[in-house]
C-alpha positions in Angstrom: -15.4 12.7 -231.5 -13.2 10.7 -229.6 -14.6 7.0 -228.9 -14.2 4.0 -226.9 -10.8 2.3 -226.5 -11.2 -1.4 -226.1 -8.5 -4.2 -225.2 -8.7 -6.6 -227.9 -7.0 -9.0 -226.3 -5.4 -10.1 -222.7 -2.2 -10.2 -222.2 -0.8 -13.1 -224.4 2.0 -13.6 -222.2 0.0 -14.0 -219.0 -1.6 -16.5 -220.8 0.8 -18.7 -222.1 3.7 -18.5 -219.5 1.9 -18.2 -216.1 1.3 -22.1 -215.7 5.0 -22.6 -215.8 6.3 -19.3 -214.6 7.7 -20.4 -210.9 8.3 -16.0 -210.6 7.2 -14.0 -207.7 5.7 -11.2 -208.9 6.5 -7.7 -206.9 5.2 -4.4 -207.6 7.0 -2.2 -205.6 7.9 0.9 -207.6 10.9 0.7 -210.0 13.2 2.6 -211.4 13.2 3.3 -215.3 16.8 0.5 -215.7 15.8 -1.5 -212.8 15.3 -5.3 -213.4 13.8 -8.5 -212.0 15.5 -9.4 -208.8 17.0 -12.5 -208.5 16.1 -13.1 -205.0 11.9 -12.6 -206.8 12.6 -16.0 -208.7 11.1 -19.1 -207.5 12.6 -21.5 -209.7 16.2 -22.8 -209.6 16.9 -22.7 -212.9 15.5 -19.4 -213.8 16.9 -17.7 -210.7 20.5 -19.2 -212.0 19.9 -17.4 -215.5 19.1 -13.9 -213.5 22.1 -13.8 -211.3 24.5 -14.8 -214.6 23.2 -12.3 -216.7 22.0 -9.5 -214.6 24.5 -7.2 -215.5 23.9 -7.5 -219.5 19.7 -7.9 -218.8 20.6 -4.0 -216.6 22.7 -3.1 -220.0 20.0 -3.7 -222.4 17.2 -2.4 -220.3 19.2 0.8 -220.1 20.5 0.4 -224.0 16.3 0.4 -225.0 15.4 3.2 -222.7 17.7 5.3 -225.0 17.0 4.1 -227.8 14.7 6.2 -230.1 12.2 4.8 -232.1 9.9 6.2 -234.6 7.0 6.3 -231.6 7.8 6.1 -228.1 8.5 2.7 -226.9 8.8 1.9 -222.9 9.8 -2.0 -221.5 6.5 -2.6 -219.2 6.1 -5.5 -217.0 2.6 -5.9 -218.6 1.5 -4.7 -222.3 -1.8 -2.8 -222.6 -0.7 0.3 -220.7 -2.3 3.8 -221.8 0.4 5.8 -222.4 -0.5 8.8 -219.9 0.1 6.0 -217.3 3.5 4.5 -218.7 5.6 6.5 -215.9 4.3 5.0 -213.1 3.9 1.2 -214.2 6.8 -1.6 -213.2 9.2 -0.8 -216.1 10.8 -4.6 -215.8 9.9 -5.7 -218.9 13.3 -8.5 -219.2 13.2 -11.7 -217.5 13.8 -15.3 -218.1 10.4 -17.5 -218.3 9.2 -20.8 -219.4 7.6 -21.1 -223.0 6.1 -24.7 -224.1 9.0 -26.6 -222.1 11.5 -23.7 -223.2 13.7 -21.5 -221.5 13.2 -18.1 -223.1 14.3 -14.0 -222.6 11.6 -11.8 -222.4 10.9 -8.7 -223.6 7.7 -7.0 -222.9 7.0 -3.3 -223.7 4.1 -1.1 -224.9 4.8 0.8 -228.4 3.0 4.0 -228.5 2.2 3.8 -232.4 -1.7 3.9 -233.4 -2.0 2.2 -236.9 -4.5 3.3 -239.3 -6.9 0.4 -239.5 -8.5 2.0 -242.9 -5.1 2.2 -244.4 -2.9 -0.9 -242.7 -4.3 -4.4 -242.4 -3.1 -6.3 -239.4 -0.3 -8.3 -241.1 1.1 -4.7 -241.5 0.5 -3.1 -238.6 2.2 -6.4 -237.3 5.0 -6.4 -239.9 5.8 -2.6 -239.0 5.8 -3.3 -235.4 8.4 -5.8 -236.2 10.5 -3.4 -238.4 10.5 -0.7 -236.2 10.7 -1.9 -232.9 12.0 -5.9 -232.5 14.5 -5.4 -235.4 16.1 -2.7 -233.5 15.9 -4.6 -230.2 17.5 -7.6 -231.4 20.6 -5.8 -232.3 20.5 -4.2 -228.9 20.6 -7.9 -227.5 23.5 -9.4 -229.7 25.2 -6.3 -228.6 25.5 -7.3 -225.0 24.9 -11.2 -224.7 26.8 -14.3 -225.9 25.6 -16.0 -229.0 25.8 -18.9 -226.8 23.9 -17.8 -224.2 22.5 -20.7 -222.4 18.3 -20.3 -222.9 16.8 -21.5 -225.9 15.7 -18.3 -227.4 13.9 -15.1 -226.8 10.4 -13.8 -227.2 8.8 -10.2 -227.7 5.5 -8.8 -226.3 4.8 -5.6 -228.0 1.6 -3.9 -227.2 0.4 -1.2 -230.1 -2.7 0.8 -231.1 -5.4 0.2 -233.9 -7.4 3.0 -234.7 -10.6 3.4 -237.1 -11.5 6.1 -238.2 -15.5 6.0 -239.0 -18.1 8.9 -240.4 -18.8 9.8 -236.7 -16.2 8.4 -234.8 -13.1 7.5 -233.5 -12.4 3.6 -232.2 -8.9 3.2 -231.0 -7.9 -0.9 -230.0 -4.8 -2.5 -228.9 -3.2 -5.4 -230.2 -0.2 -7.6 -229.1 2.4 -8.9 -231.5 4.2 -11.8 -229.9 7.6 -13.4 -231.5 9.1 -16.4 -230.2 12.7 -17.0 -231.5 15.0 -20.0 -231.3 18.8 -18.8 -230.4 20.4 -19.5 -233.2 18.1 -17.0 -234.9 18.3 -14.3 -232.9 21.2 -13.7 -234.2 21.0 -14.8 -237.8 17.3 -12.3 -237.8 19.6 -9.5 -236.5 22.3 -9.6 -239.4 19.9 -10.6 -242.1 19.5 -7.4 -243.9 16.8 -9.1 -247.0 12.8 -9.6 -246.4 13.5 -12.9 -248.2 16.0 -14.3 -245.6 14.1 -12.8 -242.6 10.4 -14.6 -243.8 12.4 -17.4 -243.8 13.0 -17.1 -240.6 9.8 -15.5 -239.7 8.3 -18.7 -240.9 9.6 -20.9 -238.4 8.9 -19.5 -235.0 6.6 -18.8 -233.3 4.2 -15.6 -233.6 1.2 -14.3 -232.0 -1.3 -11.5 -233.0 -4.1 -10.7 -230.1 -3.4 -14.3 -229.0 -3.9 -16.2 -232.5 -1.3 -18.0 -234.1 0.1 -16.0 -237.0 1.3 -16.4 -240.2 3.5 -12.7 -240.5 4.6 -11.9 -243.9 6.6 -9.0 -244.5 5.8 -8.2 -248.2 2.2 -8.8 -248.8 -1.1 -7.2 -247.2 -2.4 -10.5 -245.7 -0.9 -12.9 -243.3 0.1 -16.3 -244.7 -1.6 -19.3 -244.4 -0.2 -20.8 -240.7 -0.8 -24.4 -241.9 1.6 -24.1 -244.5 4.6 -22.8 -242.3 7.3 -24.8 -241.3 7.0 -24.2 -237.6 10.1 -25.6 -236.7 10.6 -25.0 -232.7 10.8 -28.6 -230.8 9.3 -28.9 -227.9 11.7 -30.5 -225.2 11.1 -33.3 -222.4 13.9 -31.2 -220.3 13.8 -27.9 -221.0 16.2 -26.9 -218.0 18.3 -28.7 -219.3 19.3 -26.4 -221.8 19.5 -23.2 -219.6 22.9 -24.9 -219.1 23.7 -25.7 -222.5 26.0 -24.0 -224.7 26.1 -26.5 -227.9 23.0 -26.1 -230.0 24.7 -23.2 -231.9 26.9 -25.6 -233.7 24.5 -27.3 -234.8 22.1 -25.2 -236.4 21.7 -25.0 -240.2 21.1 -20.9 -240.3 24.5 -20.3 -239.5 25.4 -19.3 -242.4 23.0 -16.2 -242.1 25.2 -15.3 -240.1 27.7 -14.5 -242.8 25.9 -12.6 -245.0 27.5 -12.2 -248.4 27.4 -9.4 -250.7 25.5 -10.9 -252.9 22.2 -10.8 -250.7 22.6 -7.4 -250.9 22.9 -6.1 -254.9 21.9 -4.8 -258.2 22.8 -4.9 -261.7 24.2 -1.3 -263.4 23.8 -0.7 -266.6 26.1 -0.3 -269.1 23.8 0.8 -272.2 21.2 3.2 -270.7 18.7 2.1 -273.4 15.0 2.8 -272.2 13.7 -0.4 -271.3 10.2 -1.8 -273.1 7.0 0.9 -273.1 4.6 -0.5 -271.1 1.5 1.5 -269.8 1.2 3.2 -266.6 -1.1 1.5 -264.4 -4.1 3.2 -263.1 -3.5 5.8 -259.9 -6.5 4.0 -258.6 -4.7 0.3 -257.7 -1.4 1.4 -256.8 -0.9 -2.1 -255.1 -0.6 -3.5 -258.0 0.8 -0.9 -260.3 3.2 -1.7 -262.6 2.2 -5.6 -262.7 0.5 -7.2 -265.3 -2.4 -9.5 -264.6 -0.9 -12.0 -266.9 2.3 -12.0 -264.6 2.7 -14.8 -262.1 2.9 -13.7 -259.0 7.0 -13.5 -257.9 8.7 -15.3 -254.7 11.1 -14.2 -252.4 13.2 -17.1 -254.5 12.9 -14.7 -257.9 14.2 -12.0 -255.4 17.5 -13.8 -254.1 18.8 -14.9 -257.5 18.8 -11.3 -258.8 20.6 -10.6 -255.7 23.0 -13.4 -256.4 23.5 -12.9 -260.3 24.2 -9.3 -260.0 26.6 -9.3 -257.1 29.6 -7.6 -258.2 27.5 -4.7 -260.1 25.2 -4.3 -257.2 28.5 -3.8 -255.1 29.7 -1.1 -257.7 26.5 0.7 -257.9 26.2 1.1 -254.3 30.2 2.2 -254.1 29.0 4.9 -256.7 26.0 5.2 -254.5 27.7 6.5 -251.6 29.5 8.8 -253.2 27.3 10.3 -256.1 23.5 9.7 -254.4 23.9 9.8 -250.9 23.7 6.4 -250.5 23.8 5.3 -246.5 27.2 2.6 -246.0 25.3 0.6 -243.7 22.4 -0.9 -246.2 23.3 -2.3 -249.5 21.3 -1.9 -252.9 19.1 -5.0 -252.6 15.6 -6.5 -254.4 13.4 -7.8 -253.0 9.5 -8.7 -253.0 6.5 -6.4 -252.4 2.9 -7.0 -253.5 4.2 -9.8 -254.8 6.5 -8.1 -257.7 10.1 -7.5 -257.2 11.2 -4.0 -256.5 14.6 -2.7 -256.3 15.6 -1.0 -252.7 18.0 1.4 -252.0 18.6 3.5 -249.0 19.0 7.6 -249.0 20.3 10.1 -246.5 18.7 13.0 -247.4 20.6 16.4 -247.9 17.8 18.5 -246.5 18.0 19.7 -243.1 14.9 19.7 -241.3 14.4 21.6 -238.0 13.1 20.5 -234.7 10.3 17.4 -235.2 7.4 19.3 -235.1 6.3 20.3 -238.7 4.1 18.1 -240.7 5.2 15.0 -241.9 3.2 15.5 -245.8 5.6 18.9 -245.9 8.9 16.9 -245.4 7.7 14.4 -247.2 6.9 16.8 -250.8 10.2 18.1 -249.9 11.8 15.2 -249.6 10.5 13.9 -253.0 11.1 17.3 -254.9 14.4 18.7 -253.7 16.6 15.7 -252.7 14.9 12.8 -254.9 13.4 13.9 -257.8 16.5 15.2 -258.8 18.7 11.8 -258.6 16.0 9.8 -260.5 17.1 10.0 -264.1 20.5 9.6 -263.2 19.8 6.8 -261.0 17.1 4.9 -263.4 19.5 5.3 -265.9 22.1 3.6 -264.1 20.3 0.4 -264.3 20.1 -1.8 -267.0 17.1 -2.9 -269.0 17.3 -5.9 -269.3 16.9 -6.7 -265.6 13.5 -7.6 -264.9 12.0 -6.2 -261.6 9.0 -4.0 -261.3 9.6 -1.4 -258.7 12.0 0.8 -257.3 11.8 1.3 -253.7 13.9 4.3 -252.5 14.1 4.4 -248.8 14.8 8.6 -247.3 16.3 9.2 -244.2 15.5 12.4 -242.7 17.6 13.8 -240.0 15.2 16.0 -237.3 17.6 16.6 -234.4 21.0 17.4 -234.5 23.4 14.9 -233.1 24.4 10.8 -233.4 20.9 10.1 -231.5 18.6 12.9 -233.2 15.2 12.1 -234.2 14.8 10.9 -237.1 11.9 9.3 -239.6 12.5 7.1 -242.6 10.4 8.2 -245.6 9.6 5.5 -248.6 8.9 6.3 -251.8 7.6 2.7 -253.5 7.2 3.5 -257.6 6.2 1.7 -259.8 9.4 0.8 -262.7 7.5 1.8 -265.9 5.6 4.9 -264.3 9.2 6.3 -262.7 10.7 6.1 -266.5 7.5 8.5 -268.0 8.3 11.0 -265.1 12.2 11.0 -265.7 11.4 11.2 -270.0 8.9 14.7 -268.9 5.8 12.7 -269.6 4.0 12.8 -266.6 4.1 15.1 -263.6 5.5 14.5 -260.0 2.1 13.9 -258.5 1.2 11.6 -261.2 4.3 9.8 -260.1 3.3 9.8 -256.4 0.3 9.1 -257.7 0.8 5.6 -258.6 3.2 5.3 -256.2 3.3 3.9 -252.1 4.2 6.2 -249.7 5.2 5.0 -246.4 6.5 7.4 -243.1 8.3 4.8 -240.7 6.3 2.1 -242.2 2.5 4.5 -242.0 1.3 4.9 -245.6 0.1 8.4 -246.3 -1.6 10.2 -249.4 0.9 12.7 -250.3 -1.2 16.0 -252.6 2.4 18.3 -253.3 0.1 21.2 -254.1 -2.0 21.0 -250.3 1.4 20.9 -248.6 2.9 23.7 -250.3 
């Protein structure tokens, strides 16, 4: 049965801005690339922002409207919006507000993903939002405005669905997910391609879920402890000032995440392809923490980065063997980094397989996926890698092409194994659903339970 959908919370932006907005708010029907006038702005200062950069807030609005995201995604005025009603709402979801004495872009739009609320807790429902949707964005924006563009940052309102799944029942909520970035890391988020470097980031600005300060993490089940975060966004006595301000850029100490190295994105290949230790499998029934021994201290994004950096030029190797031996995408590095606390070893895929138009079932592509284009790479792959590194998962990341075409669906299917478990399937002594098994299974960041016998 179909229940009750519930706001969970009001619109957090409503909340926070309109004190200071100074915006005349019109609702006249808009097109899908229109934009905030700037004859609708009250306030000097924000109505001189509009008129400079109309023509790149028109470029993005139209740049996002094409975009395609896993779920449907629409810029909205207000967040909270059904989306049977999406068509007809005011669609000018960019504008230029005030944030805590700050001058920031916003971006407001309703994401038409409902999370599993059995399966996803809301640090990953949040962190998936972020992944899939403000990631994206954000390289939208540093595509079409200045690194010096004269506001102090940008912030992001995206509205999702929770639903639970009871006995009985189905309760579908909403929740908000609200980002508030200082400039100098838009841009240094954007071209960060490691979880480590980004929760660095993360961990200084500002974020909202349903209106409560949030402590995001992108590796672990739980949020972190908000206290504890260096929350590192001034507030100013001037704000306007810096809406015509070009020179904090210079001074800001992530610049050099704007440079990524190689090294932030690398693995070490082996050179004797001795199995590494026997350890035991862990049990199917804790695959969060397969693969990790109780007596292991937990491992930091820290452990993650100096892999990254000792194993530079091999990780550099293995991915240009990558590319040409496993189908390795040249956009996204072999990297580690941390999950559940452990170290796991990511690599990107393109898979081989050609699917047909986006409408069979995700658990079929997904068996195939594993079976016919993975399965077959592991033992070369696992054997490529050397021993004696210590990590404790391999994370391989699928692509799956669904439309033909540069901007054809598509759907990104993980496949999170545990190190020791992935060496008994490649040696023949377990199956490929034991594997799976023990492994995580993720469709554009929605964990499934994968049974390759059902799907057949």
């Amino acid at each position: 049965m179909r229940g009750m959908k519930l706001n969970i919370a009001e619109n957090v932006w409503r909340r926070l801005f309109l004190p200071t907005l100074g915006i005349a708010i019109a609702f006249s029907a808009q097109s899908a690339s229109a934009q905030v006038s700037p004859a609708e702005i009250l306030n000097p200062d924000l109505k001189a922002l509009e008129e400079t950069y109309f023509p790149q807030l028109t470029a993005l609005n139209q740049s996002i409207a094409k975009t395609k995201f896993p779920f449907p995604f629409f810029l909205s005025r207000f967040v909270g919006i059904d989306p049977d009603k999406q068509a007809g709402t005011d669609s000018r979801g960019l504008e230029f507000v005030r944030f805590q004495d700050r001058v920031i872009l916003k971006v407001t739009g309703n994401y038409s993903a409902a999370y599993d609320t059995n399966r996803l807790t809301q640090n990953e429902r949040a962190a998936g939002t972020l992944r899939t949707v403000i990631l994206p964005i954000l390289d939208l924006v540093r595509a079409v405005f200045p690194q010096d563009m004269a506001c102090d940052g940008i912030g992001f309102e995206i509205a999702y669905h929770a639903r639970s799944r009871q006995r009985s029942y189905d309760f579908e909520g909403k929740e908000n997910l609200v980002l508030v970035l200082d400039r100098n890391d838009i841009w240094a988020l954007s071209m960060t391609t490691t979880d480590s470097a980004r929760q660095e980031i993360l961990n200084r600005n500002k974020i909202y879920v349903s209106g409560t300060d949030f402590g995001l993490s992108l590796t672990e089940r739980d949020p972190l402890n908000v206290q504890a975060l260096p929350r590192s966004i001034p507030g100013r006595p001037d704000a306007t000032s810096t809406a015509r301000s070009s020179t904090l850029v210079a001074h800001s100490p992530l610049l050099k995440s704007n440079q990524p190295a190689p090294a932030v994105n690398s693995l070490a290949v082996a050179t004797d392809p001795e199995p590494p230790p026997a350890n035991s499998a862990p049990p199917p029934s804790s695959p969060i923490v397969a693969d990790a021994p109780p007596a292991t201290p937990p491992q930091a994004p820290a452990d993650a980065d100096r892999l990254n950096d000792k194993y530079q030029s091999q990780l550099a190797a293995l991915a240009k063997e990558g590319a040409a031996k496993y189908h390795f995408v040249d956009y996204a590095l072999p990297t580690f980094m941390i999950f559940r606390n452990r170290i796991a070893l990511q690599m990107t895929l393109r898979n081989s397989i050609l699917f047909g138009p986006q409408k069979g079932s995700i658990y079929k592509r997904a068996a195939q996926s594993f079976d016919l284009f993975l399965a077959p790479q592991l033992r070369d792959l696992s054997d490529r890698i050397s021993p004696d590194v210590e990590f404790q998962f391999f994370d391989f990341s699928v692509l799956n092409k669904l439309a033909p075409g540069p901007k054809g669906a598509s759907e990104a299917i993980e496949f999170i194994c545990p190190r020791t478990a992935l060496k008994q399937f490649v040696n023949a002594e377990i199956t490929n659903q034991q594997l799976l098994d023990q492994s995580i299974i993720l469709v554009n960041g929605v964990r499934i339970a994968l049974n390759l016998q059902l799907v057949e």
